[in-house]
C-alpha positions, 0 to 999 in steps of 0.5 A: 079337258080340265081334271086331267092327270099325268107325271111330268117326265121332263122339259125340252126347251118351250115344251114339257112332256107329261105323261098321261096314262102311260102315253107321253104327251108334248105341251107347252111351257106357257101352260105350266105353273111355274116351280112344276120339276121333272117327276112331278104329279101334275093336275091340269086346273082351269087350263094350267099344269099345276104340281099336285104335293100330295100326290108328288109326296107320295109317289117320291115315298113310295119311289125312294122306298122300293130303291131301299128294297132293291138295293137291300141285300 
């Protein structure tokens, strides 16, 4: 089931949960590379969770960039 995307949402002592096309999914720890963080865009490659940067880059741009929008007056 490798190619799979998701967004790390957050950790809970030996499990993660990434969210997977909106749906919320438990994993365990041994199968995230380590330095992956919370927010992150992760690919699930040859059986690991791996921080995809450019898509994690992104997503923190685009993110930070409706923050100013809201918070603009």
């Amino acid at each position: 089931m490798d190619k799979m995307k998701g967004i790390v949402d957050r950790f809970e002592g030996e499990i993660v949960v990434i969210e997977i096309n909106g749906v919320m999914q438990d994993f365990s720890n041994s199968i995230v590379e380590p330095g992956v963080q919370a927010g992150d865009s992760v690919n699930l490659i040859n059986g690991k969770w791996v921080t995809n940067e450019a898509e994690t880059e992104s997503r923190t741009k685009k993110l930070k960039e409706l923050m100013n929008n809201v918070w603009e007056e």
